[in-house]
C-alpha positions in Angstrom: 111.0 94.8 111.2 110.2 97.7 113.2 113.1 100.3 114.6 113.6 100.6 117.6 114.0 103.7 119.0 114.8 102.1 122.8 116.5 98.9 124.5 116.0 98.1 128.1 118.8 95.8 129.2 118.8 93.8 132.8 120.6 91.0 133.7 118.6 88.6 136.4 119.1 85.5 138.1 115.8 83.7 140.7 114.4 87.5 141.2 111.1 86.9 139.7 109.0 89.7 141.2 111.8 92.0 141.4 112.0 91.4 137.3 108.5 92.0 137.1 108.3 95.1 139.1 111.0 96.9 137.3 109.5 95.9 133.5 105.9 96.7 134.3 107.3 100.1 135.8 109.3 100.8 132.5 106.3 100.5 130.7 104.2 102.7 132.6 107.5 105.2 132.2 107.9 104.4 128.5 106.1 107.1 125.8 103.2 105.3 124.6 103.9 105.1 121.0 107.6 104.3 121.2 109.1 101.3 119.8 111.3 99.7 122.1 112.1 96.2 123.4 113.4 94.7 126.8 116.6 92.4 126.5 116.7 90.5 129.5 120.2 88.0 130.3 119.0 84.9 131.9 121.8 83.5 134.7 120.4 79.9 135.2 117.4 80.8 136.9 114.7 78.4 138.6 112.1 80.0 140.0 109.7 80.4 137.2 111.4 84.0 135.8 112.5 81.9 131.9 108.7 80.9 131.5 107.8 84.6 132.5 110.0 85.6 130.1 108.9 83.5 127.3 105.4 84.7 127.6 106.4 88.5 127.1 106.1 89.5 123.5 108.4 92.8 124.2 111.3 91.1 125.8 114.2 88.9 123.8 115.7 86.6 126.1 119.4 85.4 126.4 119.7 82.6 128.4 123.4 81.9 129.6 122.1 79.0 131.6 124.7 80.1 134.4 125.2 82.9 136.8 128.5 84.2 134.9 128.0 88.1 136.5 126.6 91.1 135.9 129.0 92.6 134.0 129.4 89.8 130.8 125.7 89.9 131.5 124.9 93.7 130.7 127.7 93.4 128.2 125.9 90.6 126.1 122.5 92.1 126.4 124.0 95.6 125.4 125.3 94.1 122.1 122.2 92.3 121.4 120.2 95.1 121.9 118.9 97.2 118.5 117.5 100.5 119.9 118.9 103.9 119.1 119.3 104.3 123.2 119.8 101.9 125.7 118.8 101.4 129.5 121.2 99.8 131.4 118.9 98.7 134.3 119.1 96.5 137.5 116.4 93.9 137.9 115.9 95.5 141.4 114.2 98.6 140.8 111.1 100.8 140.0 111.6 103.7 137.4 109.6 106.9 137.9 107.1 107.9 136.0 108.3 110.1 132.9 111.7 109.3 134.1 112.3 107.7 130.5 110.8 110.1 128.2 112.7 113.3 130.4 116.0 111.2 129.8 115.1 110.4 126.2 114.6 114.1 125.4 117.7 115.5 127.4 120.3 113.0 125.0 118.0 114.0 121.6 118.6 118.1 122.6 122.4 117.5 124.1 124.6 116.4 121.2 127.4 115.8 123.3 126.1 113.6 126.5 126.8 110.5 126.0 124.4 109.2 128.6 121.6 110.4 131.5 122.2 108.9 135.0 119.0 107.9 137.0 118.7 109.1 140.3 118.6 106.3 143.0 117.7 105.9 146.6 120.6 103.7 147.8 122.2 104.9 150.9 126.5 106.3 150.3 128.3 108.9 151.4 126.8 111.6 150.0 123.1 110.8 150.8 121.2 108.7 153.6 117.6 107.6 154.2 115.0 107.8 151.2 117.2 110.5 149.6 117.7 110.2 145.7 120.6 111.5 144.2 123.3 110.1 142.1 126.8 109.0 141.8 130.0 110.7 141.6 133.5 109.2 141.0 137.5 111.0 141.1 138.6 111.9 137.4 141.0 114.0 136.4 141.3 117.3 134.4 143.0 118.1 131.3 145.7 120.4 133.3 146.6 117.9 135.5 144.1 118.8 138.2 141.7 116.3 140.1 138.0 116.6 140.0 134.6 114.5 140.5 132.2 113.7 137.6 129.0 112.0 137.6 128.4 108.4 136.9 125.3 106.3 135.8 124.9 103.0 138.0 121.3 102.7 136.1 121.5 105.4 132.9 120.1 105.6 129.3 123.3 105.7 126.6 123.6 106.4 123.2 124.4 103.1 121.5 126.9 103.9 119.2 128.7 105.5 121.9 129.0 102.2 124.1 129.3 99.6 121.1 132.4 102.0 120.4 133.8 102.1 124.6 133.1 98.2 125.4 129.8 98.8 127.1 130.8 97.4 130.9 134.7 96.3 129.8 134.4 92.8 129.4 136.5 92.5 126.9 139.1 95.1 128.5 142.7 93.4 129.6 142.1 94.9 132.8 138.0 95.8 133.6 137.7 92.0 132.5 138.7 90.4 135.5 135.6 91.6 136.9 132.9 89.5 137.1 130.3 91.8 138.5 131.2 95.1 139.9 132.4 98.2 138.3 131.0 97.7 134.6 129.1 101.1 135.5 131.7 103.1 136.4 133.9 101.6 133.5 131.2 103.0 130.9 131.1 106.6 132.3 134.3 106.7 132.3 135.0 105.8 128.8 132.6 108.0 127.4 134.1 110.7 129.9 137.6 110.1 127.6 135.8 110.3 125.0 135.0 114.1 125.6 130.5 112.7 126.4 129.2 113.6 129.6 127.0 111.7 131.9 124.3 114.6 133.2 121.8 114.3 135.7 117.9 115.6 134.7 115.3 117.0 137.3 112.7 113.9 137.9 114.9 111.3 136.0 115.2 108.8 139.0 114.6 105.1 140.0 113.9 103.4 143.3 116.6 100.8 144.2 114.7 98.2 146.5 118.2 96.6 147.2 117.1 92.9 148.4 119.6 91.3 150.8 118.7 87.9 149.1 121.1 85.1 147.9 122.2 86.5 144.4 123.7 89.8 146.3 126.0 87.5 148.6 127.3 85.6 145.6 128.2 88.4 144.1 129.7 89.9 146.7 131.6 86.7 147.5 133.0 86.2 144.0 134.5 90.2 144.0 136.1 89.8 147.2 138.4 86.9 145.3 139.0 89.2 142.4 139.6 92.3 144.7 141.9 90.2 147.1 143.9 89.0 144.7 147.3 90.1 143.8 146.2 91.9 140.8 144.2 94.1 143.3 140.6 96.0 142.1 140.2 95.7 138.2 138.3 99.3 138.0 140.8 100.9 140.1 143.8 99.5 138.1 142.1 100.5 135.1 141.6 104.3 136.1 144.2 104.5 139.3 143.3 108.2 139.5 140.1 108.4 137.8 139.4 108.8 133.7 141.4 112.0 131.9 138.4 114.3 130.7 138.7 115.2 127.0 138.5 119.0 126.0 136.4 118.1 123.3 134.1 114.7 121.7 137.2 112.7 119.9 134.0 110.9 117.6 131.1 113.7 116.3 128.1 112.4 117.4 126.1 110.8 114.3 122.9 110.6 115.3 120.7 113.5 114.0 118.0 115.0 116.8 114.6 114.0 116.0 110.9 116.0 116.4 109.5 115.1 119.3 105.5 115.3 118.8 102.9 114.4 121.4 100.2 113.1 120.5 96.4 113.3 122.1 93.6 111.5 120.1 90.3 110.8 121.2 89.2 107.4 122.7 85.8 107.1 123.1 85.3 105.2 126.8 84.0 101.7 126.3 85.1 101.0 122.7 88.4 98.9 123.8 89.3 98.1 120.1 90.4 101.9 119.0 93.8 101.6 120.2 94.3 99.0 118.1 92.8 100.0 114.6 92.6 103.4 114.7 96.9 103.5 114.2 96.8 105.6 110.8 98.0 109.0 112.2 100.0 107.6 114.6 102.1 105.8 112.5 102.3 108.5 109.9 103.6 110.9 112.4 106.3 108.2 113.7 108.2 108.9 110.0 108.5 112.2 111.2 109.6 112.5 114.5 108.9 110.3 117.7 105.9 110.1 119.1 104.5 110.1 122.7 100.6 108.7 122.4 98.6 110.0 125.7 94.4 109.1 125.6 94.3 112.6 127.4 90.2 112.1 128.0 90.3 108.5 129.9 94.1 107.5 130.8 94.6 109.6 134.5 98.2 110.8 133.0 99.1 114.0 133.7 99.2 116.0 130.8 101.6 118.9 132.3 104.4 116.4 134.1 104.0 114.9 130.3 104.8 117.7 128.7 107.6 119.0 130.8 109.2 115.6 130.6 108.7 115.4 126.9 109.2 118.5 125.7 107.4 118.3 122.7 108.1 120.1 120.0 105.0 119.8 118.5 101.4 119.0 120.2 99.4 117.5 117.9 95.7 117.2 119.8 92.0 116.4 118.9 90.3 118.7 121.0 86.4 119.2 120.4 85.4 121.0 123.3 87.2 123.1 126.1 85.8 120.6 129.0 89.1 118.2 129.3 91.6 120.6 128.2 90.3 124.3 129.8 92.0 127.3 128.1 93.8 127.6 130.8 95.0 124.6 131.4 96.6 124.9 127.5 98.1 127.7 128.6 100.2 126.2 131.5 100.9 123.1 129.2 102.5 126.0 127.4 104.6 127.4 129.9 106.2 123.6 130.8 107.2 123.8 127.1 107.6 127.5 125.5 108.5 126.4 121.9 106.0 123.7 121.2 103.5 124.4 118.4 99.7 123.8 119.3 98.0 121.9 116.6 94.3 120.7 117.4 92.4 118.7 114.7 88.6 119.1 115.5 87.2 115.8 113.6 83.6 116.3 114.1 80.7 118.8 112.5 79.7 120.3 115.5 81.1 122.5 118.5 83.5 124.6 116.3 81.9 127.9 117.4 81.2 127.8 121.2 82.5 130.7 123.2 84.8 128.2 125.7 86.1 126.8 122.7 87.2 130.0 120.8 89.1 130.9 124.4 90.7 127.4 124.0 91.6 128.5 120.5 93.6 131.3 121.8 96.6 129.1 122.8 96.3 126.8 119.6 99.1 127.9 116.6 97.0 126.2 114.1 93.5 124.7 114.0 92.1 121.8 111.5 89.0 121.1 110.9 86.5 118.6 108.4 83.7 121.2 108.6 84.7 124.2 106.8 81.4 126.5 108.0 83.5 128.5 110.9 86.8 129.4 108.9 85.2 132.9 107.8 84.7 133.3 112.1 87.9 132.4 113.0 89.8 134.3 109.9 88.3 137.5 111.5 89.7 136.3 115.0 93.2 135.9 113.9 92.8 132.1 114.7 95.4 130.2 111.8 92.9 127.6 110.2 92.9 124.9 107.7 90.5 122.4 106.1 92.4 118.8 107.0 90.2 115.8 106.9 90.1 112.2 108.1 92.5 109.7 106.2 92.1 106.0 105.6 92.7 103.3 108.4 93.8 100.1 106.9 92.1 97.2 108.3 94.6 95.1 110.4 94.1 91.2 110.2 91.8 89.1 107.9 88.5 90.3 107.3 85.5 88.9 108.6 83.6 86.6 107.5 79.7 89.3 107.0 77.0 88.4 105.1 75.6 89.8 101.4 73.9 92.7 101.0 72.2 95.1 98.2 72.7 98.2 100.6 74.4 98.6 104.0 73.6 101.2 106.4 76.7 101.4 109.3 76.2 104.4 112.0 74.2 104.6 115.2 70.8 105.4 115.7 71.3 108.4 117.9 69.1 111.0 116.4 65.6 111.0 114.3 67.1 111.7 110.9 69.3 108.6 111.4 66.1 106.7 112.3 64.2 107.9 109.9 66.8 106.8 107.1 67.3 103.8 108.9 63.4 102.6 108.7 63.2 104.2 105.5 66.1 101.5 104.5 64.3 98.6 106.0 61.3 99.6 103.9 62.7 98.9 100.5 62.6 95.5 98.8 65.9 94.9 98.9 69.0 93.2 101.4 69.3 95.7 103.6 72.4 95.3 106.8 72.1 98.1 109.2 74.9 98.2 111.6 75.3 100.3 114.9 74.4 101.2 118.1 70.7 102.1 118.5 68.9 100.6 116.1 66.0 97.7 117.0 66.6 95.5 115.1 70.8 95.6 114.3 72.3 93.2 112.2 75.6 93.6 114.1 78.2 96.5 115.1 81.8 96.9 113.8 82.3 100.6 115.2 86.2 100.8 115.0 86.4 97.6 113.1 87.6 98.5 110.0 87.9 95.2 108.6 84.3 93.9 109.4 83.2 97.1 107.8 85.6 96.7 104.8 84.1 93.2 104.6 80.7 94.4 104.8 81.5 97.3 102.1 83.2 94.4 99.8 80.1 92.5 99.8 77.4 95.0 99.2 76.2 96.8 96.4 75.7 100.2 97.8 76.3 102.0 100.8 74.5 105.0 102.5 76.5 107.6 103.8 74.4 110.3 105.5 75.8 113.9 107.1 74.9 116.9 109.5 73.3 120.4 108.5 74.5 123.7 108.7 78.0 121.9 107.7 80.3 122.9 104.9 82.4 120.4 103.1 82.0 117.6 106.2 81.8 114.0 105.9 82.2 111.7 108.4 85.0 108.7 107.8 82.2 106.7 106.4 82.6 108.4 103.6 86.8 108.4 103.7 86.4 104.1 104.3 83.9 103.4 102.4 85.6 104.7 99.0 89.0 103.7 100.1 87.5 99.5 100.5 86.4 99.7 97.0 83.7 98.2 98.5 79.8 99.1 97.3 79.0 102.3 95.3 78.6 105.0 97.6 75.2 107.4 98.1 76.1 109.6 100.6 74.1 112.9 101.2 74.7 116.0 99.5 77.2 118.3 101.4 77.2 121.9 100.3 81.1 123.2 99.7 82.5 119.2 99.2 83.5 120.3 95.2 85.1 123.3 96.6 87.3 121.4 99.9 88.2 118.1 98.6 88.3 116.3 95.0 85.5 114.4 95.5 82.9 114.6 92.4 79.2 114.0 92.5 78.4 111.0 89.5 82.5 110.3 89.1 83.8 109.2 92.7 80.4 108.6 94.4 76.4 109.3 93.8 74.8 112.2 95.6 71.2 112.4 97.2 69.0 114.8 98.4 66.2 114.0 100.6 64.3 110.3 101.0 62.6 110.3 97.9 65.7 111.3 96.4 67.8 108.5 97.3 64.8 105.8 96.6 65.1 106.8 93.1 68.9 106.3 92.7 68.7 103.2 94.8 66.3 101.7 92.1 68.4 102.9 89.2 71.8 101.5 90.8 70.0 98.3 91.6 68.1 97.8 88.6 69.5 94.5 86.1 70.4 96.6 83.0 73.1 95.8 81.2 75.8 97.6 82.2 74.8 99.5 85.3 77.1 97.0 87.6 79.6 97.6 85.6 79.0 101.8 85.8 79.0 101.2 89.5 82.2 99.4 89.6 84.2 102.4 87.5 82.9 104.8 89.8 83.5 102.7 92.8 87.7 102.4 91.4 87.3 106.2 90.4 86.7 106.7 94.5 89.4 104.5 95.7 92.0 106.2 93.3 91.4 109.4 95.2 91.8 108.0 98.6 94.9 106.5 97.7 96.2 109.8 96.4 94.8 111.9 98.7 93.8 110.4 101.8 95.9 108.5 103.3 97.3 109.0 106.5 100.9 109.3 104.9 99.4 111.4 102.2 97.6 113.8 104.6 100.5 114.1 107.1 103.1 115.2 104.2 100.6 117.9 103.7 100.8 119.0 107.2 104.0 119.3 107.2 105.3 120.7 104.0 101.8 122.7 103.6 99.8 123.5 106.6 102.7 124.2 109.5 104.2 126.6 107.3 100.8 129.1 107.8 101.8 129.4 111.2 103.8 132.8 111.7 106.2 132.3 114.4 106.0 135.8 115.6 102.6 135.8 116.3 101.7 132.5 118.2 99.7 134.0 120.7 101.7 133.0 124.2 100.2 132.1 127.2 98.5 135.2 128.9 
């Protein structure tokens, strides 16, 4: 099972689209890439919020079947929650967008806050009309004195901290009495005595839509019994004159500050299915740190609000040109976050050497590439650059169900070499599957769909892999997935400097070819029934697979950025933003 890094807890009784509202707002506001979970206390409802529920694979319900209060509610979904953090949230309200990450990074850098208040709208004392701001409550000083401290009526809280305080006090001789009101104040309060403060961040805030609907006046009917009685108002008896602020934390705080990274592949528009299998990198980088996914070409999110919210500690992009991200605009993503470290992985053969994209280069600490041609240029720029290529991306799910083949061909048909090869392909007496975009006659398409092309690989004898002049050491991930199925022998075209960039041999991991006539030649040889050539293909077809394991994996390739390539970056002279 997955940690969880985050728990939103409500409690909710017959406020359907109010429920809604707030959880599809949380998950607009959550960091794409965050594990998390909504745990949501059922009090009896009826108007169609349990089978809403049910249908939400992020949400574990608790159903007490009764309206028993808010607080044994909150207190119940607290204890059944299993994130690091948790959200104590109303069912009444819409969070602000990058309100959760800001609050998520405040607790990771402050050791010693034991929880973030969200700013609300509701109308007190201090503030009227649409004004946000949030609570205060008496509390007294160590010397005796009498002061004011914030408290969270919807706040993100360490867990440990209120499993340790009673979360809302329903187990407290006193705070128990209390069906419904005060359970926020009590948990500020505790972790207050327990020498944690509740802060307030810039832009962490929630609207409080406050309906005046038939749950409010039975809650406010069942308080006025508790408050009228002669036992008085439980939170007031509790803390008569406020909680006693400690001079210092009377538990050290456990948990251990993680890196924050953010995290900006490329989607390509119109290929829904990338989100879903291309998850290697992302889930390598979630062992180190946690991560904030933003598709920075197609999503409409703002990448500086993100950034100031987040406060990354490391950007990890894939930038290939300087159209989405302008030089300029990765300098002011800069300024919102002075200490991140720029890392941009340029996947593709092509655009390495533009003059826009060197000016982007100026505000990026370290540079990957798969095409090692322009690492001689940007040496004698002072760029910091390193050779990093593609991993493996396990298929998710069964594979499909393709058809046999002596060769496959999968790429698109988007230039004249690739059409040449591919008619060349179709020429040869022999099963021939060509998949992609482009071509006339397409036996199908599985771009992004690893396991229909780890089928297809699994079911072929060889595989063409092709690649791009003027490059140096590049192959696409063709090459990368095709080796790591240990599917079909692979023929990819030569590329001049591969020996000298990776550990990938010509005749031991894969077969090399030059030019058309070339490749016919080695397609008959691999092809032909002599004894023992299936089996020669099969060695050299494990031989490939052995290296992707070791190598090129996601995992793999990430522990080298981290324990090898990061450390090229001299901190003194990241070039800051002009």
């Amino acid at each position: 099972m997955a940690k969880i890094t985050l728990s939103i807890v409500s409690g909710t009784y017959n406020r359907l689209r109010h429920l809604q509202t707030m959880i599809d707002s949380a998950r607009l506001a959550l960091p794409s890439g965050l594990a998390y979970e909504f745990v949501i206390v059922d009090g009896g409802s009826t108007d169609g919020t349990l089978d809403y529920l049910r249908q939400q694979p992020d949400v574990f319900l608790l159903e007490h079947g009764e309206l028993r209060g808010a607080i044994p509610a909150f207190c119940d979904g607290a204890r059944a929650a299993r994130g690091d953090y948790v959200v104590m949230a109303n069912d009444d309200i819409t969070f602000g967008a990058f309100s959760i990450a800001a609050a998520l990074a405040h607790l990771e850098d402050h050791p010693y806050t034991g929880g973030v208040a969200f700013a609300d709208n509701r109308p007190t004392r201090l503030k009227t009309g649409n004004q946000y701001g949030t609570e205060i409550m008496a509390a007294r000083l160590p010397d005796g004195g009498q002061t004011v401290v914030t408290y969270a009526q919807v706040g993100m809280f360490r867990a440990w901290l209120g499993h340790d305080v009673g979360w809302w006090g329903d187990r407290d001789p006193v705070m128990g009495r209390s069906p419904t009101y005060g359970g926020d104040n009590y948990l500020s309060a505790r972790l207050w005595e327990m020498g944690y403060s509740i802060d307030t961040v810039p832009g962490v805030q929630v609207t409080d839509h406050i309906p005046r609907d038939n749950l409010r006046q039975i809650n406010i009917d069942k308080q006025k019994v508790i408050d009228h009685s002669p036992e008085g108002q439980p939170y007031r008896n509790r803390f008569p004159e406020g909680p006693l602020i400690a001079v210092e934390p009377s538990t050290p705080n456990p948990q251990r500050r993680r890196l924050r990274i953010l995290y900006l592949p490329i989607y390509e528009a119109g290929h829904p299915r990338q989100r879903q299998t291309k998850r290697g990198l992302r889930l390598a980088l979630k062992r180190y740190g946690h991560v904030y996914e933003i598709d920075y070409m197609n999503s409409g999110i703002d990448l500086a609000s993100a950034v100031k919210a987040w406060q990354p500690d490391l950007l990890i992009a894939q930038m290939q040109d300087a159209t989405h991200i302008t030089p300029d605009r990765l300098a002011y993503l800069r300024q919102m976050c002075p200490h991140m470290t720029v890392v941009n992985w340029h996947g593709d053969a092509r655009g390495l050497e533009e003059t826009g994209y060197l000016d982007l280069l100026k505000f990026v600490d370290l540079q990957l590439v798969v095409n090692a041609r322009p690492m001689s240029l940007y040496n004698s720029l002072g760029i910091t650059a390193a050779y990093w290529q593609i991993g493996y991306e396990k298929p998710k799910g069964p594979l499909s169900d393709v058809p046999k083949y002596d060769i496959v061909y999968l790429a698109n048909a988007y230039n004249e070499s690739r059409q040449e090869l591919g008619a060349f392909l179709r020429g040869l007496p022999y099963t021939v599957g060509l998949y992609g975009a482009g071509w006339p006659d397409a036996d199908g398409e599985c771009l992004y769909d690893f396991a229909t092309a780890k089928a297809l690989h699994l079911n072929s004898k060889l595989v063409i892999g092709d690649t791009f002049p003027g490059c140096e050491g590049f192959v696409s991930n063709r090459f990368i997935q095709t080796l790591g199925d240990g599917g079909g022998l692979l023929l990819h075209q030569h590329s001049p400097g591969l020996d000298d960039w990776t550990p990938f041999r010509d005749g031991t991991h894969y077969i090399a070819w030059t030019d058309l006539d070339d490749l016919r030649e080695k397609i008959d040889y691999w092809l032909a029934r002599e004894k023992g050539r299936a089996a020669h293909r099969g060695r050299i077809r494990k031989a490939g697979r052995l290296v992707v394991e070791k190598n090129y994996t996601f995992e793999a390739l990430t522990r080298q950025l981290f324990v090898e390539l990061l450390p090229l970056i001299e901190r003194g002279m990241i070039r800051e933003p002009a």
